[in-house]
N, C-alpha and C positions, 0 to 999 in steps of 0.2 A: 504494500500500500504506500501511496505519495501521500506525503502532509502536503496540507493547503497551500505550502511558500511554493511548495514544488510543481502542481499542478496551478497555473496561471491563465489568465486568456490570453498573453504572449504565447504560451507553449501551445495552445490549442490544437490538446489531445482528442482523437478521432476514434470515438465509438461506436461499434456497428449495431446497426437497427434490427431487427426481425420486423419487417410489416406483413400483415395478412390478411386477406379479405374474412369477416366475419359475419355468417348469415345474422346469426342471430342479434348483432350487433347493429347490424346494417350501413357498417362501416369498415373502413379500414385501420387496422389495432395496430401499436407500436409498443414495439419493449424491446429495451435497451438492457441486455445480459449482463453487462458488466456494472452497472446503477442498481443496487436492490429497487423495487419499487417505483422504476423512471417505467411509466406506462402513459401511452395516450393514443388518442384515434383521428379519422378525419374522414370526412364523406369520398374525395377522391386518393389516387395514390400521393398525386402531389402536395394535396392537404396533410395528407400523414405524414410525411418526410418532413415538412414544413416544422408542424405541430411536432416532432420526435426531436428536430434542430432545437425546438424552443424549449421543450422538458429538459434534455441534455444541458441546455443554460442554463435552467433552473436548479436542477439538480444537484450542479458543482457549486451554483451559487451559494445556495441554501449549505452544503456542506463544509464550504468556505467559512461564510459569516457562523456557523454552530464551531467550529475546528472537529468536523468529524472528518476522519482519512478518505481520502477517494481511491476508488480501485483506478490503479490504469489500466488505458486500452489493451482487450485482447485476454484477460487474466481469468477470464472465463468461458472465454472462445472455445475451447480445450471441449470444455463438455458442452458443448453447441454443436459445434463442427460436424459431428459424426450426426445429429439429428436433422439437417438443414438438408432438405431435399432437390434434388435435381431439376433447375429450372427456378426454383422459387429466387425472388427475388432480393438481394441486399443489399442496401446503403449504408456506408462509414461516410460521418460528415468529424 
């Protein structure tokens, strides 16, 4: 884990998204693997990307201003990786 001096918006580390169409939802859902709890949706795909950029801001901010540690990028990729199916789509912003 990075303390907060270390993770900055000069460093502006890149986490990958999971987006996915969700019937039930009627939208399209984002989670962010490596952010416990960084979830959000959006009616099209480019609204979710959008909306997952904005979580990912909020996320580190909130974690910042508390001094709770952030995961860096990728430190959960590990057990992701092997679940992410052929074709589905991903964004690292």
């Amino acid at each position: 884990m990075a303390t907060p001096q270390q993770v900055s918006a000069a460093t502006r580390p890149r986490y990958r998204m999971e987006i996915a169409w969700s019937d039930a939802d009627d939208a399209y859902r984002v989670a962010v693997p490596d952010l416990p709890g960084c979830v959000t949706h959006g009616a099209t795909y480019g609204k979710a990307a959008r909306m997952g950029e904005e979580a990912i801001a909020a996320w580190l901010a909130g974690a910042r201003h508390w001094g709770r540690p952030i995961p860096l990028p990728g430190s959960v990729a590990q057990a992701f990786a092997a679940g992410v199916a052929e074709g589905e789509r991903e964004e690292t912003f």
